[in-house]
C-alpha positions in Angstrom: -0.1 89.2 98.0 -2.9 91.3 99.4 -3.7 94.4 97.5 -2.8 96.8 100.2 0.7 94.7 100.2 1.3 95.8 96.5 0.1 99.2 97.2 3.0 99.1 100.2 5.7 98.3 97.8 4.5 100.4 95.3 5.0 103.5 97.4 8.3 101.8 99.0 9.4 101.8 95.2 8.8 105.1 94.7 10.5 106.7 97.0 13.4 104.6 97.0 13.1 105.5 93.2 12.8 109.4 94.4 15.9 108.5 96.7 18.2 107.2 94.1 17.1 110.6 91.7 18.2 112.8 94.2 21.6 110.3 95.4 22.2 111.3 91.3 21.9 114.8 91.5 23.8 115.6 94.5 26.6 113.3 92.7 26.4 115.2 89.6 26.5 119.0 91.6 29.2 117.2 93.5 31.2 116.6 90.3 30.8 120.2 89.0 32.4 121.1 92.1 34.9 119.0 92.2 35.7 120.4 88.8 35.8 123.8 89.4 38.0 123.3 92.3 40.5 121.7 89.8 40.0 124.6 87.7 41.1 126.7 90.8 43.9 124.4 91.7 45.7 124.6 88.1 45.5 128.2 88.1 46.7 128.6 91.7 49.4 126.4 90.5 50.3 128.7 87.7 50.2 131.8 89.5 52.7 130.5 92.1 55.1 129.8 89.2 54.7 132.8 88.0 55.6 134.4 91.5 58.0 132.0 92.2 60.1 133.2 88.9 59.7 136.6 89.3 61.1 136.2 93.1 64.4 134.7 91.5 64.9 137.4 88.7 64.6 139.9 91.7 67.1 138.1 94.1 69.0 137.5 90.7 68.9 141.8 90.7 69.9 142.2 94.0 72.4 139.9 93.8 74.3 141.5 90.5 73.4 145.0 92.2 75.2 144.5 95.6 78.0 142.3 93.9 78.4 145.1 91.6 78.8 148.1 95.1 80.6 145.5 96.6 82.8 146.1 94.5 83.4 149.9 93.9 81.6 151.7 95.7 82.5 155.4 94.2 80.2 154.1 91.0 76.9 153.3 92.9 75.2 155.4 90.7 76.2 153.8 87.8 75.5 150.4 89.3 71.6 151.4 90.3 71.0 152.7 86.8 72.2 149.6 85.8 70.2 147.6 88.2 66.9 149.7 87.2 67.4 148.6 83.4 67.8 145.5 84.5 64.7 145.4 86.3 62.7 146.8 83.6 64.2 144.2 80.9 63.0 141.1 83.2 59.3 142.7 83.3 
């Protein structure tokens, strides 16, 4: 192997050596993203529930609320005070 040969692959090396750096990093910032998004997932996830639940104490409300007109309607206001303390306790 001539000496201009091994100077060839030296500098073949290196940059395939640069390459494979570089392939690391972008795998590594890759990774932190991947994680965060996870991060953000979870959280979404929780949040939801957390909607979710408070959607069914309010139908849960409305429910007892108009169940309660339904039912005699002379004492409406009775039945909103009712329905207000109701709403309060589930916060």
């Amino acid at each position: 192997m001539t000496q201009k040969e091994t100077t060839e692959l030296e500098h073949e090396l290196s940059a395939a050596l640069r390459n494979v750096g570089e392939q690391r990093e972008l795998l590594r910032l890759s990774q932190l993203e991947n994680e965060e998004k996870r991060k953000d997932i979870i959280w979404t996830m929780g949040e939801r529930a957390k909607l979710k639940e408070r959607v069914q104490q309010l139908e849960e409300a409305g429910n007892d609320l108009h169940d309660g007109w339904r039912g005699n309607r002379n004492n409406m206001d009775r039945y909103l005070e009712a329905w207000r303390k109701a709403k309060e306790a589930k916060l």
